[in-house]
Every structure is written in structure tokens, then in C-alpha cells.
C-alpha positions in Angstrom: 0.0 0.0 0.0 2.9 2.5 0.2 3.9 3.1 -3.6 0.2 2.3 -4.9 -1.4 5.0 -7.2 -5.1 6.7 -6.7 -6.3 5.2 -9.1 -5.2 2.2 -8.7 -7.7 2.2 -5.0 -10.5 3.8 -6.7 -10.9 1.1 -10.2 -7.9 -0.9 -10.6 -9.2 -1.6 -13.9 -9.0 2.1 -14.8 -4.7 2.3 -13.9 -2.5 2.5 -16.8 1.2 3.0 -16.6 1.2 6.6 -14.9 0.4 4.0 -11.9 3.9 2.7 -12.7 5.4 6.5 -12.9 3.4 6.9 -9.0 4.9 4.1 -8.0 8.5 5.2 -9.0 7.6 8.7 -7.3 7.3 7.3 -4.6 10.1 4.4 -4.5 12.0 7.8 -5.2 10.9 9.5 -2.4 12.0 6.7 0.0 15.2 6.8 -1.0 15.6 10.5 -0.9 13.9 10.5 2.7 14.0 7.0 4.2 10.7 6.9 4.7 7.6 5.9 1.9 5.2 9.3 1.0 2.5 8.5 3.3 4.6 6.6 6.5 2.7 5.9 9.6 -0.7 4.0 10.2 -1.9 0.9 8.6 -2.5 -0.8 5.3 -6.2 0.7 4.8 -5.3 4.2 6.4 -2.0 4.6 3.8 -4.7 3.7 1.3 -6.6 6.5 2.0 -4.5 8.8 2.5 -3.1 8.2 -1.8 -6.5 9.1 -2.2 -7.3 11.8 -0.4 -4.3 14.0 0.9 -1.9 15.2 -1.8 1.9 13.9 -1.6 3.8 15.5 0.9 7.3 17.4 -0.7 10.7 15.6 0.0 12.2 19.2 0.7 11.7 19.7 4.4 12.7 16.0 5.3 15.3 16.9 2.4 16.5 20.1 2.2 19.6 20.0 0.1 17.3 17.9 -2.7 18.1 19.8 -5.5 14.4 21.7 -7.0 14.5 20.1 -10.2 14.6 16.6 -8.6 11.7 17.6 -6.2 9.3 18.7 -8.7 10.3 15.6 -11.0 8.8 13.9 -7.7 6.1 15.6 -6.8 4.7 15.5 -10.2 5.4 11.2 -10.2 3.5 11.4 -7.1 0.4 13.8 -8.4 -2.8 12.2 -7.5 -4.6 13.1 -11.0 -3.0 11.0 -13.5 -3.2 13.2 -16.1 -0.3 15.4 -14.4 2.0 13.2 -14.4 4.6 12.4 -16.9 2.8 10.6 -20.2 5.6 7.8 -20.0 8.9 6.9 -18.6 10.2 8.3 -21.8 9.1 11.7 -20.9 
């Protein structure tokens, strides 16, 4: 439940590979910040929270992450699909 896209809880029938590009974000994140984007509670709350709260930024757990790198993250980790990158080739 920790690198599992939006829209992958709402209808996993509806995921493409942006999931994939969330799921990098947020295997990213982790090893930027040792911790997974939405750390703390259980399986179901972490679930949730994908859904409902956007990602948090790696800079204050991260300050010296250089910009670039931390929008290329946050916008892996954007809960509409449709922000994120098109394809890994992007």
C-alpha cells in the first residue's frame, strides 16, 4: 500500500502506466527521505490517504534535494493521473 497510485484504489481496472510513474515517485521518495510518502498508520489508512491528501514534498525532510529533482517527484506522485509524466520516456 505504500507506492500504490489513486487510481489504482479507486478502479484498478481504470490504472495505466502513470500508476507505474506513481509508484517510481514514490520508490524515489524513499530513497531520498528513508521513509515511503505516506509513512505511519496501517494498510487501509495509507490507502486512503493516496486518495485523499496530496503527496507530501521531500524538501523539508530533504532540504539539500536539489528543485528540479523535487518537482520531477512531486509531479510522479500527483494524485490526478493526467499530471503526471505521459511515460517513462518523458
Amino acid at each position: 500500500p505504500d507506492y500504490v497510485a489513486p487510481e489504482q484504489v479507486r478502479d484498478p481496472h481504470a490504472a495505466d502506466g502513470r500508476a507505474d510513474l506513481y509508484a517510481l515517485g514514490g520508490t524515489l521518495f524513499f530513497l531520498l527521505t528513508g521513509r515511503p510518502p505516506f509513512a505511519g498508520g496501517g494498510p487501509v489508512e495509507t490507502l486512503f490517504r493516496h486518495v485523499s491528501e496530496p503527496a507530501p514534498d521531500v524538501r523539508p525532510l530533504r532540504p539539500d534535494v536539489p528543485p528540479r529533482l523535487a518537482a520531477v517527484v512531486a509531479r510522479l506522485l500527483d494524485e490526478n493521473p493526467a499530471a503526471r509524466f505521459a511515460s517513462g520516456a518523458e
